[in-house]
C-alpha positions in Angstrom: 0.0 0.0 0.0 1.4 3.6 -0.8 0.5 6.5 1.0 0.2 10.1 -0.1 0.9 13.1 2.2 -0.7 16.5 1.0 -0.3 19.9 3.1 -1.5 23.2 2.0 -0.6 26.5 3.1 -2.0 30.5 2.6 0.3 32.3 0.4 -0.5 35.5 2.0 1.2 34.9 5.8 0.7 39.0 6.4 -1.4 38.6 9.8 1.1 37.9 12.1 -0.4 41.7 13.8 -3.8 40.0 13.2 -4.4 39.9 17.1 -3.8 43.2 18.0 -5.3 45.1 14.8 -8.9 43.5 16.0 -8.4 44.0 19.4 -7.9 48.0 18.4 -10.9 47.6 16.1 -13.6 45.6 18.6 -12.5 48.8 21.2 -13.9 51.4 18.9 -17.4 53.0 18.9 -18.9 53.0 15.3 -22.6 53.8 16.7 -22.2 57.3 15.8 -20.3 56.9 12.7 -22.1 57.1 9.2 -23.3 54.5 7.4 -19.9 53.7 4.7 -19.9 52.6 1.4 -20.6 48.9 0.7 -17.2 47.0 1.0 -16.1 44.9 -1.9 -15.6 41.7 -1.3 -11.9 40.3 -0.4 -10.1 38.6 -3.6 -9.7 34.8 -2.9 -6.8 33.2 -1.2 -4.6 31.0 -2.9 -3.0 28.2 -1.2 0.4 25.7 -2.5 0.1 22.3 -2.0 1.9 19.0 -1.5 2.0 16.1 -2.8 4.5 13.3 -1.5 4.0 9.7 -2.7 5.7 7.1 -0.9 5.8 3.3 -0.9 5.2 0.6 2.5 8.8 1.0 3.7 9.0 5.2 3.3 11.1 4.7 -0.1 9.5 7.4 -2.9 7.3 6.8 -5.7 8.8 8.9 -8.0 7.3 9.5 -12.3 3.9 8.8 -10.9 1.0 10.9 -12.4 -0.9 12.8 -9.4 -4.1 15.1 -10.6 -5.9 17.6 -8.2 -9.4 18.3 -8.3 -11.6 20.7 -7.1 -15.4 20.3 -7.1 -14.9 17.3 -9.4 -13.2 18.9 -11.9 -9.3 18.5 -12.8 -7.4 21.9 -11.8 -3.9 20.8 -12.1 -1.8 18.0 -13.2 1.8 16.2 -13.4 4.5 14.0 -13.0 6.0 13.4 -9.5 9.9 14.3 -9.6 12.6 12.1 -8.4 11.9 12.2 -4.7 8.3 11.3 -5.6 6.6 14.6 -4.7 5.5 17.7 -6.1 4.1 20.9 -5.4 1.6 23.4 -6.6 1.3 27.2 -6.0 -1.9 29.2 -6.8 -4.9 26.5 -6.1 -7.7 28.3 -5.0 -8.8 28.2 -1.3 -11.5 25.4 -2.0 -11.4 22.2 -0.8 -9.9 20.1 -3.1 -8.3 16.0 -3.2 -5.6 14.7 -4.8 -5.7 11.5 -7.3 -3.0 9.1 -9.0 -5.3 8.2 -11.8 -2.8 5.5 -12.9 -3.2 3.7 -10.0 -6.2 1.4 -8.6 -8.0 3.1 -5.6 -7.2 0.0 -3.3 -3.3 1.1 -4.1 -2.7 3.9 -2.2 -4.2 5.5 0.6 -3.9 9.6 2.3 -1.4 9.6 5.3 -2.8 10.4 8.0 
């Protein structure tokens, strides 16, 4: 049985003064404020993500064809390198899974 490891992670890592900035915010009186403009909505958030394909014993899968999906639908696609992973930047912030279409479903399985 092979396993595949996936991670993901925001591009965007700017709110490290997240905390505090909302704290200020919350402490604030807007009752006598006017009414603003509406407020566009936020662009989405891209995440990168992982793939790592490696056999029983921990040895890598490498060449194997790994496809991500997103709402059914194939997003991305490619070959995994010689240390039998890859990575992806740019996926939009949906959830998503991750598929080696060249292998049975019974012959791999998503670390946990």
């Amino acid at each position: 049985m092979l396993a595949s490891r996936t991670c993901n992670r925001l591009l965007d890592s700017s709110m490290s003064n997240w905390s505090q900035d909302a704290t200020q915010i919350a402490e604030r009186d807007f009752t006598a404020q006017p009414a603003a403009e509406p407020v566009a909505p936020c662009p989405k958030q891209k995440v990168w993500v992982g793939i790592e394909l490696v056999d029983m014993v921990g040895a890598p899968v490498p060449g194997e064809l790994w496809q991500i999906l997103q709402a059914g639908l194939v997003v991305a696609e490619g070959m995994l390198d010689s240390e039998g992973k890859a990575a992806l930047r740019e996926v939009e912030n949906l959830p998503y899974s991750v598929r080696f279409p060249n292998l049975d479903l019974e012959a791999w399985e998503p670390a946990g």
